[in-house]
C-alpha positions as CSV (number, residue, x, y, z in Angstrom):
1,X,29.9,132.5,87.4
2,X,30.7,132.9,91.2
3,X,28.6,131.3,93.5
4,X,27.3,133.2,96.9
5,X,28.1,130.9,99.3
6,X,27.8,133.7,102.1
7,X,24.4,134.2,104.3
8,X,23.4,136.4,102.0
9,X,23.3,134.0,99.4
10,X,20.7,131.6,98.2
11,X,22.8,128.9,97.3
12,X,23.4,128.4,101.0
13,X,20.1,128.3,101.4
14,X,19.5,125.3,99.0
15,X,22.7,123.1,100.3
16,X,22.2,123.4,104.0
17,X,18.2,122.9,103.0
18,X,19.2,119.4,101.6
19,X,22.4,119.0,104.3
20,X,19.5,119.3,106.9
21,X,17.0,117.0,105.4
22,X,19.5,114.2,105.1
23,X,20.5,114.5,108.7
24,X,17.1,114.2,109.7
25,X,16.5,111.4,107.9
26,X,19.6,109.6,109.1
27,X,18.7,110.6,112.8
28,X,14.7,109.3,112.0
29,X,16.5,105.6,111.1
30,X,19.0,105.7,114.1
31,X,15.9,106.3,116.3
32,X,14.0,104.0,114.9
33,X,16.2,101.2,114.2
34,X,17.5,100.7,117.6
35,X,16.1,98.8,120.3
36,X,16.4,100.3,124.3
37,X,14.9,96.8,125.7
38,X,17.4,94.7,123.5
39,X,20.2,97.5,122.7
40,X,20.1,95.7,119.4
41,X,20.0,97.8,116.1
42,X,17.5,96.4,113.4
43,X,14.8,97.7,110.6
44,X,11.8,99.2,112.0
45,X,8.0,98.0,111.0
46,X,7.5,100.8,108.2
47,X,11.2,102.0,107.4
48,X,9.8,104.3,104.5
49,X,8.3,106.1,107.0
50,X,12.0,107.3,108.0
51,X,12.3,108.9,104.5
52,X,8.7,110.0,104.0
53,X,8.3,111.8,106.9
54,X,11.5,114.1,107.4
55,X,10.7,114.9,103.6
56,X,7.7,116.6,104.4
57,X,8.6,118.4,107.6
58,X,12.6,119.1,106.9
59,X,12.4,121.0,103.9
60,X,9.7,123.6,104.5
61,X,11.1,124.1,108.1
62,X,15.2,124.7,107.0
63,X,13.9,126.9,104.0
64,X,11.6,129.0,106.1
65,X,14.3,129.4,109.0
66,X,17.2,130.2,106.6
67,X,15.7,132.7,104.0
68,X,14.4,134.7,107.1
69,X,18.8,134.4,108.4
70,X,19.3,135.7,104.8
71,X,16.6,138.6,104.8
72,X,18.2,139.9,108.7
73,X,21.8,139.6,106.5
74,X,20.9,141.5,104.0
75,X,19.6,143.8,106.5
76,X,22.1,144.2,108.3
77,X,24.5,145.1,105.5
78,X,22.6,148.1,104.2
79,X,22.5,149.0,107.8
80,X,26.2,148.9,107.5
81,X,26.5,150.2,104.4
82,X,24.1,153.3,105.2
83,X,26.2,154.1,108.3
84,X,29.9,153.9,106.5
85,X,28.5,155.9,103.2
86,X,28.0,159.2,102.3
87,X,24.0,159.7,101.1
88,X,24.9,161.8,98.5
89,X,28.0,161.0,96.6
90,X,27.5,156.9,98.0
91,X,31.6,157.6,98.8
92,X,32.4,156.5,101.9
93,X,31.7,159.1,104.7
94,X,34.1,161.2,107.0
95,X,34.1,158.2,109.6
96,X,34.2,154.8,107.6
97,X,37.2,157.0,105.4
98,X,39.2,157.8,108.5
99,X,39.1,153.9,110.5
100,X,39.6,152.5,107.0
101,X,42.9,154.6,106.2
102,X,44.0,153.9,109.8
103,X,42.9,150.4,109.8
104,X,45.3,150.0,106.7
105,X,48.2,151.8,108.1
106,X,48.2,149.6,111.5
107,X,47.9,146.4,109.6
108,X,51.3,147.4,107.3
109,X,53.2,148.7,110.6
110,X,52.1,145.5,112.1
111,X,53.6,142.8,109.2
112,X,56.6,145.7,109.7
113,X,56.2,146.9,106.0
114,X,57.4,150.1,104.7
115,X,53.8,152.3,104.3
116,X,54.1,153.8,101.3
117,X,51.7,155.9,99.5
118,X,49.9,159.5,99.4
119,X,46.9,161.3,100.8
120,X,44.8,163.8,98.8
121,X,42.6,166.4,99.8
122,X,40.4,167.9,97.4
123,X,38.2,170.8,97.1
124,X,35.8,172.6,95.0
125,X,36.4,175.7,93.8
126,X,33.8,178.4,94.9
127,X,31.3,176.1,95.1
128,X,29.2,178.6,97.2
129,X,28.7,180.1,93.3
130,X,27.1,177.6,92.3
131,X,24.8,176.9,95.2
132,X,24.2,180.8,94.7
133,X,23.4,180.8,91.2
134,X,21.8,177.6,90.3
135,X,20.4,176.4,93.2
136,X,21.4,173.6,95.9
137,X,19.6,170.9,94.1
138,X,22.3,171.6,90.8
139,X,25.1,172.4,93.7
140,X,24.2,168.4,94.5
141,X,24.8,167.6,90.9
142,X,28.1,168.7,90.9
143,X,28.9,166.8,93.7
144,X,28.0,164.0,91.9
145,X,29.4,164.0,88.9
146,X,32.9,165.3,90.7
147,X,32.5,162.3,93.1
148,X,31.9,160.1,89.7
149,X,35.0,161.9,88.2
150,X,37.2,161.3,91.2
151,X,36.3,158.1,91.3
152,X,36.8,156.6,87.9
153,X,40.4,157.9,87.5
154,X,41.5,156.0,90.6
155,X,42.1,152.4,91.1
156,X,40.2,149.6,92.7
157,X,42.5,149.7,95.2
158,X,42.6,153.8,96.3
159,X,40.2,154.6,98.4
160,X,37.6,158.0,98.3
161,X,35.9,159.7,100.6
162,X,33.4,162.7,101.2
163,X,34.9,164.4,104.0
164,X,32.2,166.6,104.5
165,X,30.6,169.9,102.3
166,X,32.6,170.2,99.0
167,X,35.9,168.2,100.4
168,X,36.7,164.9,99.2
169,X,39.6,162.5,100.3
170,X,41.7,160.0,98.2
171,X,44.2,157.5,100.1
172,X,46.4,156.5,97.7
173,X,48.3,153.2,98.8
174,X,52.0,151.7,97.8
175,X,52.5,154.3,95.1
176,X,55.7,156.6,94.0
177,X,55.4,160.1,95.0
178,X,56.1,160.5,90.5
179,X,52.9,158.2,90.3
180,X,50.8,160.1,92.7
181,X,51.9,163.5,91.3
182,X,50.4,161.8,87.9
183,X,47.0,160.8,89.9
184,X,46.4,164.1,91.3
185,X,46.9,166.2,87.9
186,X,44.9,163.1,85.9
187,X,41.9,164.0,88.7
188,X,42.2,167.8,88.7
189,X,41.9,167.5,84.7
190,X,39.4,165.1,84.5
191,X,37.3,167.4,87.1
192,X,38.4,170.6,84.7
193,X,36.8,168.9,81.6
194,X,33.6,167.6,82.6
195,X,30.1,168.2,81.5
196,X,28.3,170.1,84.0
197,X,24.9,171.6,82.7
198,X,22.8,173.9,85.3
199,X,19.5,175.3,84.1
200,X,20.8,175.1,80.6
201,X,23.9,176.8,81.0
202,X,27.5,174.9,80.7
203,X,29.7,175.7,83.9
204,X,33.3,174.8,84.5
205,X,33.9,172.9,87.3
206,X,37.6,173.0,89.3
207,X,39.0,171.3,92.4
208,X,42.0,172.5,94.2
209,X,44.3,169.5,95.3
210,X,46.4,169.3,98.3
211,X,48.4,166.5,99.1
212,X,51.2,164.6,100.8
213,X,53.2,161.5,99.9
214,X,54.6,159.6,102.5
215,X,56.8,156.2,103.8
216,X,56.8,155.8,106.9
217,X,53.3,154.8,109.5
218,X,51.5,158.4,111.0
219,X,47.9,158.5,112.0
220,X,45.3,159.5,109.5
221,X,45.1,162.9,111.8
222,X,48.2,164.0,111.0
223,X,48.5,163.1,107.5
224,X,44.8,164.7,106.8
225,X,46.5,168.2,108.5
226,X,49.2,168.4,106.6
227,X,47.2,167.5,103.0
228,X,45.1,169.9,104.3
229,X,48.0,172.7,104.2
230,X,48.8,171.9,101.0
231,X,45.3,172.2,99.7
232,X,45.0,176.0,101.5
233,X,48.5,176.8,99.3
234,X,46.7,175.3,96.2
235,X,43.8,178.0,96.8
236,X,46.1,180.3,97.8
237,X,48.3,180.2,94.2
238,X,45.2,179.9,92.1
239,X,43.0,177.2,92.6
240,X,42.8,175.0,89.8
241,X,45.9,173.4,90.7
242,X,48.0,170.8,92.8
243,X,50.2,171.1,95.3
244,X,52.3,168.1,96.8
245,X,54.9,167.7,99.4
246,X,56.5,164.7,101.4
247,X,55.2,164.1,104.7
248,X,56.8,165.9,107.3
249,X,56.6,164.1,110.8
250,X,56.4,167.9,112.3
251,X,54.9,170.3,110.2
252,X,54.2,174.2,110.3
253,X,50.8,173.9,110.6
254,X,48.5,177.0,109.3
255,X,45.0,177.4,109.6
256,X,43.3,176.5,106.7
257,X,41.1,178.7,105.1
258,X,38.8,177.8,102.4
Protein backbone atom coordinates (compact mmCIF):
# COMPACT_ATOMS: atom_id res chain seq x y z
CA UNK A 1 0.00 0.00 0.00
CA UNK A 2 1.22 3.57 -1.07
CA UNK A 3 1.68 6.04 1.40
CA UNK A 4 0.31 9.83 0.92
CA UNK A 5 3.10 11.63 1.76
CA UNK A 6 1.64 14.87 -0.14
CA UNK A 7 -0.33 17.79 1.93
CA UNK A 8 -3.20 16.16 1.29
CA UNK A 9 -2.18 13.29 3.17
CA UNK A 10 -2.49 12.28 6.74
CA UNK A 11 0.61 10.53 7.06
CA UNK A 12 2.30 13.95 6.78
CA UNK A 13 0.38 15.01 9.32
CA UNK A 14 1.53 12.36 11.83
CA UNK A 15 5.50 12.50 10.92
CA UNK A 16 5.92 16.32 10.92
CA UNK A 17 3.47 16.12 14.25
CA UNK A 18 6.26 13.95 15.89
CA UNK A 19 9.29 15.77 13.70
CA UNK A 20 7.95 19.01 15.52
CA UNK A 21 7.60 17.70 18.93
CA UNK A 22 11.13 16.43 19.07
CA UNK A 23 12.46 19.73 17.86
CA UNK A 24 10.81 21.44 20.59
CA UNK A 25 11.99 19.38 23.00
CA UNK A 26 15.54 19.56 21.88
CA UNK A 27 15.23 23.44 21.64
CA UNK A 28 13.39 23.32 25.47
CA UNK A 29 16.93 21.52 26.70
CA UNK A 30 19.24 23.87 24.69
CA UNK A 31 17.40 26.74 26.44
CA UNK A 32 17.44 25.48 29.44
CA UNK A 33 20.76 23.88 29.79
CA UNK A 34 22.84 26.84 28.99
CA UNK A 35 23.96 29.43 31.11
CA UNK A 36 24.20 33.42 29.68
CA UNK A 37 26.13 34.58 33.06
CA UNK A 38 28.66 31.55 32.75
CA UNK A 39 28.23 30.61 28.86
CA UNK A 40 28.55 27.19 30.34
CA UNK A 41 26.16 24.35 29.17
CA UNK A 42 24.81 22.06 32.09
CA UNK A 43 21.48 20.15 33.32
CA UNK A 44 18.79 22.44 34.48
CA UNK A 45 17.02 22.04 38.10
CA UNK A 46 13.91 19.91 36.69
CA UNK A 47 15.22 18.49 33.23
CA UNK A 48 11.89 16.34 32.86
CA UNK A 49 10.23 19.45 32.66
CA UNK A 50 12.02 19.79 29.09
CA UNK A 51 10.16 16.59 27.98
CA UNK A 52 6.95 17.07 29.84
CA UNK A 53 6.13 20.25 28.83
CA UNK A 54 6.66 20.35 24.92
CA UNK A 55 4.61 17.04 25.08
CA UNK A 56 1.69 18.71 26.14
CA UNK A 57 1.75 21.86 24.07
CA UNK A 58 3.64 20.44 20.68
CA UNK A 59 1.37 17.86 19.75
CA UNK A 60 -2.10 19.50 19.94
CA UNK A 61 -0.61 22.66 18.36
CA UNK A 62 1.27 20.90 14.96
CA UNK A 63 -1.89 18.63 14.64
CA UNK A 64 -4.37 21.46 14.74
CA UNK A 65 -2.20 23.70 12.40
CA UNK A 66 -1.54 20.89 9.85
CA UNK A 67 -4.96 19.10 9.35
CA UNK A 68 -6.36 22.69 8.82
CA UNK A 69 -2.98 22.98 5.73
CA UNK A 70 -4.60 19.62 4.67
CA UNK A 71 -8.42 20.66 4.66
CA UNK A 72 -7.24 24.20 2.44
CA UNK A 73 -5.39 21.34 0.09
CA UNK A 74 -7.89 19.44 -0.36
CA UNK A 75 -9.83 22.46 -1.12
CA UNK A 76 -8.00 23.66 -3.34
CA UNK A 77 -7.87 20.64 -5.53
CA UNK A 78 -11.57 20.29 -6.06
CA UNK A 79 -11.39 23.88 -6.82
CA UNK A 80 -8.96 22.76 -9.51
CA UNK A 81 -10.52 19.92 -10.45
CA UNK A 82 -14.07 21.75 -10.82
CA UNK A 83 -12.45 24.39 -13.01
CA UNK A 84 -10.47 21.79 -15.52
CA UNK A 85 -13.67 19.27 -15.64
CA UNK A 86 -16.62 19.04 -17.44
CA UNK A 87 -19.82 18.80 -14.80
CA UNK A 88 -21.42 16.45 -16.74
CA UNK A 89 -19.42 13.84 -18.38
CA UNK A 90 -16.38 14.66 -15.34
CA UNK A 91 -14.09 14.64 -18.83
CA UNK A 92 -11.91 17.32 -18.84
CA UNK A 93 -13.49 20.55 -20.26
CA UNK A 94 -12.94 22.54 -23.53
CA UNK A 95 -10.02 24.56 -21.63
CA UNK A 96 -8.08 22.10 -19.33
CA UNK A 97 -8.26 19.71 -22.85
CA UNK A 98 -6.74 22.41 -25.05
CA UNK A 99 -3.51 23.73 -22.50
CA UNK A 100 -3.09 20.05 -21.75
CA UNK A 101 -2.68 18.83 -25.50
CA UNK A 102 -0.54 21.96 -26.00
CA UNK A 103 1.26 21.68 -22.86
CA UNK A 104 2.31 18.14 -24.22
CA UNK A 105 3.27 19.15 -27.67
CA UNK A 106 5.72 22.03 -26.38
CA UNK A 107 7.35 19.75 -23.85
CA UNK A 108 8.20 16.94 -26.87
CA UNK A 109 9.38 19.96 -29.35
CA UNK A 110 11.28 21.14 -26.45
CA UNK A 111 13.45 17.59 -25.63
CA UNK A 112 13.40 17.87 -29.75
CA UNK A 113 11.39 14.55 -30.12
CA UNK A 114 9.52 13.63 -33.05
CA UNK A 115 5.44 14.29 -31.87
CA UNK A 116 3.80 11.60 -32.95
CA UNK A 117 0.27 10.73 -32.51
CA UNK A 118 -3.49 11.60 -33.59
CA UNK A 119 -6.38 13.90 -32.70
CA UNK A 120 -10.01 12.78 -32.76
CA UNK A 121 -13.06 14.66 -32.94
CA UNK A 122 -16.22 12.98 -32.17
CA UNK A 123 -19.73 13.69 -32.53
CA UNK A 124 -23.08 12.43 -31.85
CA UNK A 125 -25.28 11.66 -34.33
CA UNK A 126 -28.63 13.65 -34.33
CA UNK A 127 -28.57 14.07 -30.91
CA UNK A 128 -31.14 16.96 -31.16
CA UNK A 129 -33.57 13.53 -31.62
CA UNK A 130 -33.00 12.50 -28.68
CA UNK A 131 -33.22 15.71 -26.69
CA UNK A 132 -36.55 15.95 -28.83
CA UNK A 133 -38.03 12.76 -28.06
CA UNK A 134 -36.96 11.70 -24.73
CA UNK A 135 -36.23 14.65 -22.99
CA UNK A 136 -32.82 16.55 -21.98
CA UNK A 137 -32.54 14.82 -18.69
CA UNK A 138 -32.20 11.14 -21.00
CA UNK A 139 -30.17 13.45 -23.76
CA UNK A 140 -27.70 13.82 -20.48
CA UNK A 141 -27.73 10.07 -20.16
CA UNK A 142 -26.39 9.57 -23.34
CA UNK A 143 -23.74 11.76 -22.78
CA UNK A 144 -22.76 9.79 -20.10
CA UNK A 145 -22.66 6.59 -21.07
CA UNK A 146 -20.86 7.75 -24.57
CA UNK A 147 -18.37 9.70 -22.33
CA UNK A 148 -18.06 6.18 -20.29
CA UNK A 149 -17.73 4.34 -23.66
CA UNK A 150 -15.12 6.65 -25.09
CA UNK A 151 -13.34 6.46 -22.29
CA UNK A 152 -12.85 2.86 -21.39
CA UNK A 153 -11.56 1.93 -24.94
CA UNK A 154 -8.65 4.32 -24.61
CA UNK A 155 -5.53 4.17 -22.69
CA UNK A 156 -4.40 5.68 -19.44
CA UNK A 157 -2.28 7.56 -21.27
CA UNK A 158 -4.90 9.25 -24.22
CA UNK A 159 -6.48 11.93 -23.17
CA UNK A 160 -10.61 12.90 -23.55
CA UNK A 161 -12.34 15.77 -23.49
CA UNK A 162 -15.89 17.35 -23.72
CA UNK A 163 -15.44 20.05 -26.10
CA UNK A 164 -18.63 21.39 -25.68
CA UNK A 165 -22.56 20.19 -26.58
CA UNK A 166 -22.39 16.61 -28.10
CA UNK A 167 -18.53 16.97 -29.24
CA UNK A 168 -15.93 15.03 -27.59
CA UNK A 169 -12.02 15.11 -28.08
CA UNK A 170 -9.42 12.29 -27.81
CA UNK A 171 -5.56 13.17 -28.11
CA UNK A 172 -4.03 10.20 -28.93
CA UNK A 173 -0.16 10.38 -28.17
CA UNK A 174 3.10 8.36 -29.78
CA UNK A 175 0.80 6.07 -31.84
CA UNK A 176 0.91 4.71 -35.59
CA UNK A 177 -1.57 6.21 -37.86
CA UNK A 178 -2.54 1.77 -38.39
CA UNK A 179 -3.03 1.99 -34.46
CA UNK A 180 -5.04 5.03 -34.32
CA UNK A 181 -7.25 3.99 -37.34
CA UNK A 182 -7.84 0.72 -34.87
CA UNK A 183 -8.79 3.22 -31.82
CA UNK A 184 -11.16 5.23 -33.71
CA UNK A 185 -13.25 2.25 -35.26
CA UNK A 186 -12.83 0.20 -31.58
CA UNK A 187 -14.65 3.70 -30.19
CA UNK A 188 -17.22 4.21 -32.97
CA UNK A 189 -18.22 0.38 -32.36
CA UNK A 190 -18.15 0.37 -28.83
CA UNK A 191 -20.52 3.66 -29.06
CA UNK A 192 -22.78 1.66 -31.85
CA UNK A 193 -23.34 -1.23 -29.34
CA UNK A 194 -24.19 0.20 -26.22
CA UNK A 195 -27.13 -0.03 -23.98
CA UNK A 196 -29.04 3.01 -23.99
CA UNK A 197 -32.66 2.82 -22.48
CA UNK A 198 -34.97 6.14 -22.62
CA UNK A 199 -38.39 5.89 -21.11
CA UNK A 200 -38.35 2.15 -21.72
CA UNK A 201 -37.46 2.18 -25.20
CA UNK A 202 -33.87 0.85 -26.53
CA UNK A 203 -32.22 3.60 -28.85
CA UNK A 204 -29.08 3.15 -30.89
CA UNK A 205 -26.54 5.46 -30.24
CA UNK A 206 -23.71 6.65 -33.12
CA UNK A 207 -20.84 9.00 -33.19
CA UNK A 208 -19.32 10.27 -36.35
CA UNK A 209 -15.42 10.42 -36.02
CA UNK A 210 -13.10 12.84 -37.56
CA UNK A 211 -9.52 12.70 -37.23
CA UNK A 212 -5.93 13.46 -38.09
CA UNK A 213 -2.69 11.69 -37.49
CA UNK A 214 0.30 13.55 -37.30
CA UNK A 215 4.39 13.78 -36.71
CA UNK A 216 5.57 16.73 -36.58
CA UNK A 217 4.70 19.79 -33.49
CA UNK A 218 1.39 22.24 -34.67
CA UNK A 219 -0.73 23.95 -32.15
CA UNK A 220 -3.82 22.28 -30.75
CA UNK A 221 -5.77 25.09 -33.04
CA UNK A 222 -4.85 23.82 -36.00
CA UNK A 223 -4.83 20.26 -35.47
CA UNK A 224 -8.56 20.66 -33.80
CA UNK A 225 -9.58 22.41 -37.48
CA UNK A 226 -8.46 20.10 -39.48
CA UNK A 227 -10.01 16.92 -37.25
CA UNK A 228 -12.80 18.99 -37.40
CA UNK A 229 -12.94 18.68 -41.38
CA UNK A 230 -12.70 15.32 -41.25
CA UNK A 231 -15.52 14.85 -38.86
CA UNK A 232 -17.96 17.25 -41.30
CA UNK A 233 -16.89 14.56 -44.31
CA UNK A 234 -17.78 11.71 -41.74
CA UNK A 235 -21.41 13.30 -41.48
CA UNK A 236 -21.34 14.15 -44.78
CA UNK A 237 -20.83 10.14 -46.13
CA UNK A 238 -23.12 8.76 -43.59
CA UNK A 239 -22.47 9.28 -40.07
CA UNK A 240 -21.69 6.30 -38.33
CA UNK A 241 -18.38 6.27 -39.57
CA UNK A 242 -14.58 7.36 -39.47
CA UNK A 243 -12.71 9.41 -41.43
CA UNK A 244 -8.81 9.88 -41.01
CA UNK A 245 -6.17 11.74 -42.85
CA UNK A 246 -2.46 12.88 -42.13
CA UNK A 247 -2.05 16.24 -40.96
CA UNK A 248 -1.57 18.66 -43.45
CA UNK A 249 0.43 21.91 -42.27
CA UNK A 250 -2.02 23.96 -44.80
CA UNK A 251 -5.20 22.63 -45.15
CA UNK A 252 -8.46 23.50 -47.28
CA UNK A 253 -10.35 24.49 -44.59
CA UNK A 254 -14.37 24.20 -44.92
CA UNK A 255 -16.93 25.32 -42.63
CA UNK A 256 -18.06 22.74 -40.64
CA UNK A 257 -21.49 21.94 -40.45
CA UNK A 258 -23.03 19.70 -37.99
Amino acid sequence: MKIDWSSRGRPRIYAITVLGTAICIAVAFVFDSYTPSTGTWEWGSDPWNNVIIPLLLAPPFFFLLLSKMRELAIAHQELMSVASTDSLTALLNRRAFTEMVDGYLKRVEQANGPPRGALLVIDVDHFKSINDSFGHESGDEALKLIAGTITANVRDTDLVGRIGGEEFCVFIPGQTPDRVVTAAERIRAAVNEAEFVANGQRRTLTVSVGGITFDRAAPFSDLYRMADQYLYDAKRNGRNRVELAPFDANPDIMPTMH
